[in-house]
mmCIF file of the N, C-alpha and C atoms, coordinates in Angstrom:
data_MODEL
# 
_entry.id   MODEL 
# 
loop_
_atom_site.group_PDB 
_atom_site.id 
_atom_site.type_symbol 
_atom_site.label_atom_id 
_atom_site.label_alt_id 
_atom_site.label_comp_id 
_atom_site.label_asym_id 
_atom_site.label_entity_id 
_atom_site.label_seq_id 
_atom_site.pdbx_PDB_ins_code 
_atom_site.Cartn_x 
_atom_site.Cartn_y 
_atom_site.Cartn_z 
_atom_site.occupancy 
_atom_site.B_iso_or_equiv 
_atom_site.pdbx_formal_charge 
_atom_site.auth_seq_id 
_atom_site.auth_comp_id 
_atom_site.auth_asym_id 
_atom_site.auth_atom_id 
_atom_site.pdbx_PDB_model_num 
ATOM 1   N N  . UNK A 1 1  ? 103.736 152.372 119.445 1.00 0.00 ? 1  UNK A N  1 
ATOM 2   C CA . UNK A 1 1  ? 104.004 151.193 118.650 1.00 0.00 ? 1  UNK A CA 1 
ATOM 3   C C  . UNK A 1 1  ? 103.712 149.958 119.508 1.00 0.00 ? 1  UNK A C  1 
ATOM 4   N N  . UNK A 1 2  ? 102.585 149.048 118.692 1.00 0.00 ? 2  UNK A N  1 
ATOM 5   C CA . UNK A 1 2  ? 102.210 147.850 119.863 1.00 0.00 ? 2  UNK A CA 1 
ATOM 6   C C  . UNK A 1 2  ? 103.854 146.446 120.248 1.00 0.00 ? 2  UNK A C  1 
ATOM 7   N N  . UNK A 1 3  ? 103.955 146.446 120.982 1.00 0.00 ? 3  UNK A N  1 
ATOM 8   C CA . UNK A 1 3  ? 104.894 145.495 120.856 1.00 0.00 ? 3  UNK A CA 1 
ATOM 9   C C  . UNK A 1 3  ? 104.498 144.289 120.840 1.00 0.00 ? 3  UNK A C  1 
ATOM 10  N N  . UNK A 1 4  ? 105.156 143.252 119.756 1.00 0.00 ? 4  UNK A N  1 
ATOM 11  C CA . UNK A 1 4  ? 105.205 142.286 119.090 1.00 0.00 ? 4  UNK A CA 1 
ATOM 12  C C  . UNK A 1 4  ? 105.838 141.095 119.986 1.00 0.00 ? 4  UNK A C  1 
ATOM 13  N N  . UNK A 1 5  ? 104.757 140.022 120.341 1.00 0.00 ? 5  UNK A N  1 
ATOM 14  C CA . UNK A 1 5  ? 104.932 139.009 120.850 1.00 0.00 ? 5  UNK A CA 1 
ATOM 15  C C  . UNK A 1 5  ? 106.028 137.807 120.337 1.00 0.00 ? 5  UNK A C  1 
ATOM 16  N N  . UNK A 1 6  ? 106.991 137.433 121.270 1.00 0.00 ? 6  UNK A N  1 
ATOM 17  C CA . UNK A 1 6  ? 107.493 136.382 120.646 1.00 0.00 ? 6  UNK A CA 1 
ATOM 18  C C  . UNK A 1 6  ? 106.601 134.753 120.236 1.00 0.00 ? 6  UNK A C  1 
ATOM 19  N N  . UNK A 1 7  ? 106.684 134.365 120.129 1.00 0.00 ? 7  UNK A N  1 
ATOM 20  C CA . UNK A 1 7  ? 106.184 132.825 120.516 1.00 0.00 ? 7  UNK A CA 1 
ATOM 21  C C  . UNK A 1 7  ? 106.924 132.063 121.398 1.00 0.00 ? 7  UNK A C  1 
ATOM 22  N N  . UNK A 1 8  ? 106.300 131.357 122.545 1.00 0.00 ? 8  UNK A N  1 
ATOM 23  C CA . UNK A 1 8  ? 107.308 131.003 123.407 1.00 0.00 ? 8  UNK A CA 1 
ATOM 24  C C  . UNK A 1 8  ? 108.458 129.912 123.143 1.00 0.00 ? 8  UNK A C  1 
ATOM 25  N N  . UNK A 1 9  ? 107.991 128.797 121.963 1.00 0.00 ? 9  UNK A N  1 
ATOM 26  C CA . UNK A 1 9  ? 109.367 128.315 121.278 1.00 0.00 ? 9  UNK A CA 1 
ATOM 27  C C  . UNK A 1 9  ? 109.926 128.829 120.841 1.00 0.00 ? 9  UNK A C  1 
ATOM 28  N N  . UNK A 1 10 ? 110.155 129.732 120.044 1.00 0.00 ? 10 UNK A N  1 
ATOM 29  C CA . UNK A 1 10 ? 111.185 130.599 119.527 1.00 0.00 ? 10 UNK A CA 1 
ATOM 30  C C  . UNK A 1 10 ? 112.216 131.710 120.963 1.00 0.00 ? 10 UNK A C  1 
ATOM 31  N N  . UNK A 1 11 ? 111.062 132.017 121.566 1.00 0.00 ? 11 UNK A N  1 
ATOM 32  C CA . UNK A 1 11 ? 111.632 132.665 122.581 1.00 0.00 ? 11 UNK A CA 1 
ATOM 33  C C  . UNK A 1 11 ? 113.089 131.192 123.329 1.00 0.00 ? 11 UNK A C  1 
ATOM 34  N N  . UNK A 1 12 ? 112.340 130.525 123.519 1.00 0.00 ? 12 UNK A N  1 
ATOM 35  C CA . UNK A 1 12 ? 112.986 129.229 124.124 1.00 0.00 ? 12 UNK A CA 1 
ATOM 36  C C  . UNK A 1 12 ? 113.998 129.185 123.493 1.00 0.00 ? 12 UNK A C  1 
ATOM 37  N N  . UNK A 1 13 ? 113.992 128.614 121.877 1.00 0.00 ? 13 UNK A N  1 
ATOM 38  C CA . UNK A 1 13 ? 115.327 128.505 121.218 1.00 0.00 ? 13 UNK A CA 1 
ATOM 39  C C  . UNK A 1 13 ? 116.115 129.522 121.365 1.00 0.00 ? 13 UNK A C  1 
ATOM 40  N N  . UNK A 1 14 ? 115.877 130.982 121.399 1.00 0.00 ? 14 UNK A N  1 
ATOM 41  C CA . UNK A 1 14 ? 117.285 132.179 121.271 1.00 0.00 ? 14 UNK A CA 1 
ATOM 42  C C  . UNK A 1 14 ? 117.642 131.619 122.715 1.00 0.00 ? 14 UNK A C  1 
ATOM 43  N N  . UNK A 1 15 ? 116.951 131.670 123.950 1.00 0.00 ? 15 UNK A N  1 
ATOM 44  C CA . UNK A 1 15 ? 117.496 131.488 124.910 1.00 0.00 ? 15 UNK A CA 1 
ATOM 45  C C  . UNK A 1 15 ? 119.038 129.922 125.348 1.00 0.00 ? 15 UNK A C  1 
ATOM 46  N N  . UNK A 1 16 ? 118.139 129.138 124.716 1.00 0.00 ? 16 UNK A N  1 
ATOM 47  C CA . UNK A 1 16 ? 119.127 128.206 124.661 1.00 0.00 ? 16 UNK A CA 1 
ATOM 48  C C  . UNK A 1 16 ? 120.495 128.631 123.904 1.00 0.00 ? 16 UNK A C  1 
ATOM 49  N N  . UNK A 1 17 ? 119.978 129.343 122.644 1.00 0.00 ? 17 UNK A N  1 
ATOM 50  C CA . UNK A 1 17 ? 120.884 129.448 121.739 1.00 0.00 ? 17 UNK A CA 1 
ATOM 51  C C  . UNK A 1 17 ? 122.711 130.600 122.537 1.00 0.00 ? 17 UNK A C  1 
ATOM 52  N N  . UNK A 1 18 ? 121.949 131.890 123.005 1.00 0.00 ? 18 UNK A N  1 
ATOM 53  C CA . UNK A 1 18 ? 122.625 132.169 123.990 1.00 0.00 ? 18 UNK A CA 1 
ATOM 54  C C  . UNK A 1 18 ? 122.978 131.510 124.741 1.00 0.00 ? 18 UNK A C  1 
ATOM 55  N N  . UNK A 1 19 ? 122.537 130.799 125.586 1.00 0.00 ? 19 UNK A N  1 
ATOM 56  C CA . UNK A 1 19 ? 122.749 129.943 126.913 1.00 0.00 ? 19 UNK A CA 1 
ATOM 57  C C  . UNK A 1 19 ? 124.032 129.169 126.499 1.00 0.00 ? 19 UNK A C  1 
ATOM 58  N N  . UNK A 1 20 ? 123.743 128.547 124.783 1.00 0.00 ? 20 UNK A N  1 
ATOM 59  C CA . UNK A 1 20 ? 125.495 127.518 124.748 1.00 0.00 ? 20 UNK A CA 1 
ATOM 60  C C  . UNK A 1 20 ? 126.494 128.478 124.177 1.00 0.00 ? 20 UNK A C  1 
ATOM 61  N N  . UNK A 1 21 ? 126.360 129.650 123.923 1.00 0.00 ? 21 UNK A N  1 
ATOM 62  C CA . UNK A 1 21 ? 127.036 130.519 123.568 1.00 0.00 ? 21 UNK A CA 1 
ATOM 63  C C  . UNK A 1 21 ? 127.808 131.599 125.363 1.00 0.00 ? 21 UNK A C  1 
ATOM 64  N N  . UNK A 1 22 ? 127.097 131.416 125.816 1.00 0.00 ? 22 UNK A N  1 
ATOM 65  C CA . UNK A 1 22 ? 127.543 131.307 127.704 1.00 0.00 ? 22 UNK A CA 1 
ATOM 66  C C  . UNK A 1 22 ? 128.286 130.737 128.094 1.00 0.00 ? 22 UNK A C  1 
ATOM 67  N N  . UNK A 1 23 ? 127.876 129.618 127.323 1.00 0.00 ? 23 UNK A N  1 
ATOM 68  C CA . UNK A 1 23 ? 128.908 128.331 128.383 1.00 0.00 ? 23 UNK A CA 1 
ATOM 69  C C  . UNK A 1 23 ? 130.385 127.889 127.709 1.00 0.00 ? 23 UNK A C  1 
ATOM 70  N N  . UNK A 1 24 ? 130.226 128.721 126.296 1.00 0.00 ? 24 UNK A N  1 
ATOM 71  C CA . UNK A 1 24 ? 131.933 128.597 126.271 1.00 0.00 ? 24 UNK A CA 1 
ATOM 72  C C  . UNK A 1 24 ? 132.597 129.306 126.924 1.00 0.00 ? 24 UNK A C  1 
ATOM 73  N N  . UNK A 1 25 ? 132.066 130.027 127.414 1.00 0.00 ? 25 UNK A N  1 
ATOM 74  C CA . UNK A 1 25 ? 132.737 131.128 128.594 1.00 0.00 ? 25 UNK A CA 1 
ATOM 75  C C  . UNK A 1 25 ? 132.499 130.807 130.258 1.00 0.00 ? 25 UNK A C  1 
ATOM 76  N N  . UNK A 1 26 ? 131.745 129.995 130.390 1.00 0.00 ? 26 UNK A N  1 
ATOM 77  C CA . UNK A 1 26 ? 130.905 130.163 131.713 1.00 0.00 ? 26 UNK A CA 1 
ATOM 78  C C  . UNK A 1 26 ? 130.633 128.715 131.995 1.00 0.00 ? 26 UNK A C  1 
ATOM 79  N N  . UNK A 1 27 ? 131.054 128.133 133.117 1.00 0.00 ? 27 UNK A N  1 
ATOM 80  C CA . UNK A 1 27 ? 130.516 126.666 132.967 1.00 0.00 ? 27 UNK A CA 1 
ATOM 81  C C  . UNK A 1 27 ? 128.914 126.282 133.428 1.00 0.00 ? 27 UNK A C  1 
ATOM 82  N N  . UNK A 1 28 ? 128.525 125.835 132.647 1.00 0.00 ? 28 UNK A N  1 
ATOM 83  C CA . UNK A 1 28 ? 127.425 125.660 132.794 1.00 0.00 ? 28 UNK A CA 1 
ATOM 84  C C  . UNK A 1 28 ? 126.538 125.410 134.447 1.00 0.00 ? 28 UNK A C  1 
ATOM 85  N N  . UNK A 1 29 ? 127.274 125.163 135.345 1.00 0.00 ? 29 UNK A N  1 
ATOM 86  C CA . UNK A 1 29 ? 126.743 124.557 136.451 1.00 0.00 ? 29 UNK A CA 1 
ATOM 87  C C  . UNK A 1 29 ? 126.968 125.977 137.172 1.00 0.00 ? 29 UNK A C  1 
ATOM 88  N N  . UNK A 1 30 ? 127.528 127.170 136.647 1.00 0.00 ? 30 UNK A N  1 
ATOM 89  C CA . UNK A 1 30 ? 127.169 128.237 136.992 1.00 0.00 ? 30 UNK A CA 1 
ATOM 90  C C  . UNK A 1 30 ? 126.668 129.538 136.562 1.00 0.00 ? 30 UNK A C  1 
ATOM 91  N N  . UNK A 1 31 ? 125.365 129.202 135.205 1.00 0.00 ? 31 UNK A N  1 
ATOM 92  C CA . UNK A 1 31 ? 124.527 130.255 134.809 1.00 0.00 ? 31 UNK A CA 1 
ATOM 93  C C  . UNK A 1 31 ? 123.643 129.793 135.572 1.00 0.00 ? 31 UNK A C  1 
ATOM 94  N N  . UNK A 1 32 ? 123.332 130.822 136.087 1.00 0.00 ? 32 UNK A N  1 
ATOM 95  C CA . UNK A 1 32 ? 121.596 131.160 136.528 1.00 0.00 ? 32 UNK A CA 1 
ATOM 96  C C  . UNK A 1 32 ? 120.785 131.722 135.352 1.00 0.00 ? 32 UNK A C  1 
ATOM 97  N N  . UNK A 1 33 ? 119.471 131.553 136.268 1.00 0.00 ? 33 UNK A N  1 
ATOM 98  C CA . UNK A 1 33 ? 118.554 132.270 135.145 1.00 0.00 ? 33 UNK A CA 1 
ATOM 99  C C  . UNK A 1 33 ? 118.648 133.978 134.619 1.00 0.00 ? 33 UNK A C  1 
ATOM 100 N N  . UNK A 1 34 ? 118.994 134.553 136.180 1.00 0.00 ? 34 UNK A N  1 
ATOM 101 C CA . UNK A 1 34 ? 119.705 135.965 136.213 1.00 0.00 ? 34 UNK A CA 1 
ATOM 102 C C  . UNK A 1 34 ? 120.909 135.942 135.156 1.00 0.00 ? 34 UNK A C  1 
ATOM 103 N N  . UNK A 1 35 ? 121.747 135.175 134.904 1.00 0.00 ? 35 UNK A N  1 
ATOM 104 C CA . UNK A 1 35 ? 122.818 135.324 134.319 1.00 0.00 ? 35 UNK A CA 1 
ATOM 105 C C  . UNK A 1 35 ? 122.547 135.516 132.738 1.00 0.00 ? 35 UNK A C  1 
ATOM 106 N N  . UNK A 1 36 ? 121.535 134.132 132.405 1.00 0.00 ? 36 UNK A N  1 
ATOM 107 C CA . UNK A 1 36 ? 121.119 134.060 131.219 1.00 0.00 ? 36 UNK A CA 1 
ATOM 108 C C  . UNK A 1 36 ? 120.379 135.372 130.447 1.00 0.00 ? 36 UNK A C  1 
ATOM 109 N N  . UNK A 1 37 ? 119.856 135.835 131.346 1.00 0.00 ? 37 UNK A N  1 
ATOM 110 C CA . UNK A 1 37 ? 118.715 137.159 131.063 1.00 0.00 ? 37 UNK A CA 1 
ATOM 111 C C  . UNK A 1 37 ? 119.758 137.838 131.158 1.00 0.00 ? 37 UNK A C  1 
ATOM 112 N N  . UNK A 1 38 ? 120.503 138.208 131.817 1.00 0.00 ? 38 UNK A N  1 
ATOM 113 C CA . UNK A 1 38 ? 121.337 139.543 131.351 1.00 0.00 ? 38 UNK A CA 1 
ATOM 114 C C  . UNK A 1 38 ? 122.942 139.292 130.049 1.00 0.00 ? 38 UNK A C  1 
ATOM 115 N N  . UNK A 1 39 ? 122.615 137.986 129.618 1.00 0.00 ? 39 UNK A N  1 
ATOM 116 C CA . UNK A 1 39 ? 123.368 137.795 128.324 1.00 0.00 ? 39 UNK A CA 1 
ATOM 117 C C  . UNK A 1 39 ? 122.441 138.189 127.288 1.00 0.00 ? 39 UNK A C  1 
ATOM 118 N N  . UNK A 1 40 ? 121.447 138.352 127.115 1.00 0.00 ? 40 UNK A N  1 
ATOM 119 C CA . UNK A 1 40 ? 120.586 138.114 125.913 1.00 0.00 ? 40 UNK A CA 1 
ATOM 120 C C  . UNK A 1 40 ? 120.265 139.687 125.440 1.00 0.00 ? 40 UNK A C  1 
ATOM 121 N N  . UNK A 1 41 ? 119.199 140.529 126.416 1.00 0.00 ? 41 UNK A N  1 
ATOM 122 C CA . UNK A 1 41 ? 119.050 141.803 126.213 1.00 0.00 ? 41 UNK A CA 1 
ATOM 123 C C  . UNK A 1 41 ? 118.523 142.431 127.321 1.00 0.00 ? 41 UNK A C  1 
ATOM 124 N N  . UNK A 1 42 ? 118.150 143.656 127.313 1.00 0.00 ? 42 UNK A N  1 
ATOM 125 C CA . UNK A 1 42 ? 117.727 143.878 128.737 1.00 0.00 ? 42 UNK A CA 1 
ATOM 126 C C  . UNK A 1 42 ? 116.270 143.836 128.816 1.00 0.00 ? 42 UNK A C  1 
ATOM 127 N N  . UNK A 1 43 ? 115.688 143.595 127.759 1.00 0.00 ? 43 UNK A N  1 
ATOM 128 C CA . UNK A 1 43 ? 114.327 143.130 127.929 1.00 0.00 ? 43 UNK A CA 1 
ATOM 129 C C  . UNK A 1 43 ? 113.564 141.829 128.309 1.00 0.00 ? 43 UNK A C  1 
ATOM 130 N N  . UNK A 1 44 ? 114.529 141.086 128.667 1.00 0.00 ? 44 UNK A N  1 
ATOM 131 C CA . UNK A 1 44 ? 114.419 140.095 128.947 1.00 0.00 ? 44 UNK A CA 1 
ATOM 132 C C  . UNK A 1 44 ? 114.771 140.070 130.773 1.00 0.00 ? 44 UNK A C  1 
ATOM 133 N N  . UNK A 1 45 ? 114.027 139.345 131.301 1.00 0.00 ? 45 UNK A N  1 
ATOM 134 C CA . UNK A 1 45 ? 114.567 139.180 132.767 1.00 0.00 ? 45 UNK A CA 1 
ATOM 135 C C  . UNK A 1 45 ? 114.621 137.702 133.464 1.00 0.00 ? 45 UNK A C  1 
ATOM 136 N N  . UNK A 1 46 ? 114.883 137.829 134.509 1.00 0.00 ? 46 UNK A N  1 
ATOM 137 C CA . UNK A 1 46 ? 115.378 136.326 134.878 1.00 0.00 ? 46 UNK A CA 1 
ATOM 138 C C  . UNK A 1 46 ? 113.999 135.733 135.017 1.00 0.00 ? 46 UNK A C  1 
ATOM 139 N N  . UNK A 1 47 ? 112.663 136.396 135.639 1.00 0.00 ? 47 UNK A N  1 
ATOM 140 C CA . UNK A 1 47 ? 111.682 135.540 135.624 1.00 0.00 ? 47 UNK A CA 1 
ATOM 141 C C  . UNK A 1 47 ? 110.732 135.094 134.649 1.00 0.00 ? 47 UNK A C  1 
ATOM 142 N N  . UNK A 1 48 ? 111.335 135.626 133.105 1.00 0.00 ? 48 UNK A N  1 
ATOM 143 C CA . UNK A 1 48 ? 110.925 135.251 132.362 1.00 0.00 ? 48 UNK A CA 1 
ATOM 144 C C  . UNK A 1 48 ? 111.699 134.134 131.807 1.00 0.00 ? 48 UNK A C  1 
ATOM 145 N N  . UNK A 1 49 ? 112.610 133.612 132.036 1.00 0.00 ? 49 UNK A N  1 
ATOM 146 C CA . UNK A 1 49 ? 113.588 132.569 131.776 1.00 0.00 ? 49 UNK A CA 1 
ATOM 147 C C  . UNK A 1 49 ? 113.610 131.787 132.685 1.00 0.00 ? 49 UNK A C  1 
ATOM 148 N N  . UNK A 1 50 ? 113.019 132.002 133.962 1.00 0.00 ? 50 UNK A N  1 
ATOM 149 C CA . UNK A 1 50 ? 112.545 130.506 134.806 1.00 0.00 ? 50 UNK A CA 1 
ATOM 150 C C  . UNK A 1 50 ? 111.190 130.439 134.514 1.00 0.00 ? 50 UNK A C  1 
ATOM 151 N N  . UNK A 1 51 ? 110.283 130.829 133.564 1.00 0.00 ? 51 UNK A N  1 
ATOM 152 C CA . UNK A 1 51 ? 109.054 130.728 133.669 1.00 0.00 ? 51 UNK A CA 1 
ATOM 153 C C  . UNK A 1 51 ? 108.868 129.902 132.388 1.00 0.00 ? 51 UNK A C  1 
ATOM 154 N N  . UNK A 1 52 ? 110.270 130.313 131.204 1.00 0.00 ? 52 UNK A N  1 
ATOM 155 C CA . UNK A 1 52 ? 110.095 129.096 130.524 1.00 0.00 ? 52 UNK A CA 1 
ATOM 156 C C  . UNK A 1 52 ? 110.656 127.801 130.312 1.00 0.00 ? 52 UNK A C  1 
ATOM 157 N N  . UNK A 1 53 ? 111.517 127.569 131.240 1.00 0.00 ? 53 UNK A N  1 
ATOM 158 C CA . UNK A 1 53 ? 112.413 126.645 131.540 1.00 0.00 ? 53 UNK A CA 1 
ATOM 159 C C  . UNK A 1 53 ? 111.552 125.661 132.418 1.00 0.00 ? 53 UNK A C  1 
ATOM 160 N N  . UNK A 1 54 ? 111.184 126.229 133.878 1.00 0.00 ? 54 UNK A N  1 
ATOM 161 C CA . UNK A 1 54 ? 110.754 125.733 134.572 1.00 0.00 ? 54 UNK A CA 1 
ATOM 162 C C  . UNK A 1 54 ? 111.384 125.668 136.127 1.00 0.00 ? 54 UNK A C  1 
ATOM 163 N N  . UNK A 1 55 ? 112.586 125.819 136.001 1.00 0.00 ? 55 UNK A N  1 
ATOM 164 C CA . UNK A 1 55 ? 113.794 125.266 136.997 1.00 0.00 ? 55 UNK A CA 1 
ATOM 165 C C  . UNK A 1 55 ? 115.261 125.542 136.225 1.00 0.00 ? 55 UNK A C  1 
ATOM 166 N N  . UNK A 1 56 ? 115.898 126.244 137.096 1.00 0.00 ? 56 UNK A N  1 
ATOM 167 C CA . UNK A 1 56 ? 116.821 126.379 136.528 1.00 0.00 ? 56 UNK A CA 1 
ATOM 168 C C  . UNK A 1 56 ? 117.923 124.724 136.315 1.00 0.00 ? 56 UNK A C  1 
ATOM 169 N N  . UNK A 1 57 ? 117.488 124.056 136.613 1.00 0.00 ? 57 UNK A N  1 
ATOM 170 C CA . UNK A 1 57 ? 118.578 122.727 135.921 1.00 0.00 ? 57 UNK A CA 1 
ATOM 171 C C  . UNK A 1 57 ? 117.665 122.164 134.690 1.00 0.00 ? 57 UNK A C  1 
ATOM 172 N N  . UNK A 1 58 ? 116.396 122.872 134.758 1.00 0.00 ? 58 UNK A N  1 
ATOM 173 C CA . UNK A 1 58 ? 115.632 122.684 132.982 1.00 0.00 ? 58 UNK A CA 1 
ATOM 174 C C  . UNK A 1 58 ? 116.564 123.055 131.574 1.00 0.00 ? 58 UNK A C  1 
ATOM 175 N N  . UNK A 1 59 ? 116.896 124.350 132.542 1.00 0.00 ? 59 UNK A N  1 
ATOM 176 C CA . UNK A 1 59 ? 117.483 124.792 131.850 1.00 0.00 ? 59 UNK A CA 1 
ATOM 177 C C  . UNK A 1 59 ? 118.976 124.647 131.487 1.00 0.00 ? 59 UNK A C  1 
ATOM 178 N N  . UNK A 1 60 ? 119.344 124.489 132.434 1.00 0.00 ? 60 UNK A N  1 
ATOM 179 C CA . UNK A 1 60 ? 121.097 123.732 132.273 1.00 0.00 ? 60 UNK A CA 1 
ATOM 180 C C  . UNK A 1 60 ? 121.008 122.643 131.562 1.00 0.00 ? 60 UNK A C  1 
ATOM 181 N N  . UNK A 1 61 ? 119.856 121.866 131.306 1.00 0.00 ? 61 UNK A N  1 
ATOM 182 C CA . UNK A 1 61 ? 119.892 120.845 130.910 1.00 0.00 ? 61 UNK A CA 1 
ATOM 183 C C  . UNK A 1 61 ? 119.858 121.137 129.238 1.00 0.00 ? 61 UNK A C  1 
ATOM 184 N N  . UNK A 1 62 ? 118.794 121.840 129.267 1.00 0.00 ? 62 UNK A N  1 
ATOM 185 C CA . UNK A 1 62 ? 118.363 122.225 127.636 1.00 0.00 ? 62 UNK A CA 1 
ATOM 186 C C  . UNK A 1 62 ? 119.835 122.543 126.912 1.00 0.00 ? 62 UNK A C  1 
ATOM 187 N N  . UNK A 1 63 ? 120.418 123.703 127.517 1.00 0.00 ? 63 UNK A N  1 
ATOM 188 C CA . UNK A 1 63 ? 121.810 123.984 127.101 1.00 0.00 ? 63 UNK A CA 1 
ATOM 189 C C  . UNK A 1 63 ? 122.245 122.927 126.853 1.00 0.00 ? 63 UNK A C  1 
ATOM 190 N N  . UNK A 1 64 ? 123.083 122.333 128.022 1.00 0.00 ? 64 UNK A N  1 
ATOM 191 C CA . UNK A 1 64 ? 123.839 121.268 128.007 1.00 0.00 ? 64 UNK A CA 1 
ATOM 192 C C  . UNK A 1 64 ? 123.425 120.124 126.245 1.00 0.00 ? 64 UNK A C  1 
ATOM 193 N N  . UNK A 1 65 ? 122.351 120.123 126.288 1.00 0.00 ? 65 UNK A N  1 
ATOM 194 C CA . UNK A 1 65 ? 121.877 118.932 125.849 1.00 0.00 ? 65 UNK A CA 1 
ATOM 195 C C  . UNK A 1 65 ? 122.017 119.886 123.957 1.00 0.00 ? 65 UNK A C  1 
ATOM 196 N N  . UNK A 1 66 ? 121.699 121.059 124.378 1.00 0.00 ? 66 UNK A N  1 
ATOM 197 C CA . UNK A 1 66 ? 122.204 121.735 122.483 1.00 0.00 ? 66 UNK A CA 1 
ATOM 198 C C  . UNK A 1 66 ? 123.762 122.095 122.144 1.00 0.00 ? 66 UNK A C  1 
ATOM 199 N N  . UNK A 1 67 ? 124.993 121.985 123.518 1.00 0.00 ? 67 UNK A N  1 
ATOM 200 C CA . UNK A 1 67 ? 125.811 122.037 123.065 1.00 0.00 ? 67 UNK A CA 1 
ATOM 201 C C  . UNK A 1 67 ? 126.547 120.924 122.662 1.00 0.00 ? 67 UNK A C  1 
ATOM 202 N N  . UNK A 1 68 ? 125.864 119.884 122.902 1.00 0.00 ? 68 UNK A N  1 
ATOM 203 C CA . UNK A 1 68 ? 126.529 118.703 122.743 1.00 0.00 ? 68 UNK A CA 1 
ATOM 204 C C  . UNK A 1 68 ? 126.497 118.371 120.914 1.00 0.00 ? 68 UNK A C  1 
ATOM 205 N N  . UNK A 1 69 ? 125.008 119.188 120.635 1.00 0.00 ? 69 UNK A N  1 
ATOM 206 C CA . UNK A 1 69 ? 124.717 118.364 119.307 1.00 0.00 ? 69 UNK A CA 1 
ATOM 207 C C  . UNK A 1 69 ? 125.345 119.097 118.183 1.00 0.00 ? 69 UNK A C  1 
# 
């Protein structure tokens, strides 16, 4: 069975989407990208979540900035 590509915005949004779903548990200034990848599934890994972030305070930021809204 071929496996089915995400698109990388969509990929982006679940990640965030998890990520503020983390941080009611987890304060934000301490998920890593490792952390994030092993909330989501195990197909996912941490260097695919700094690869779309960029940096992990890209990514703290992105969170940060969707739990606010």
């Amino acid at each position: 069975m071929p496996k089915t590509l995400i698109p990388r915005d969509e990929r982006r949004a679940g990640l965030i989407k998890a990520g503020v779903k983390l941080a009611k548990k987890t304060p934000v200034d301490k998920i890593s990208c490792a952390l994030l990848a092993r909330s989501v599934t195990p197909t996912i890994v941490p260097s695919m979540v700094f690869h779309i972030f960029g940096t992990t305070a890209a990514m703290r930021k992105a969170i940060t900035k969707a739990a606010a809204q």
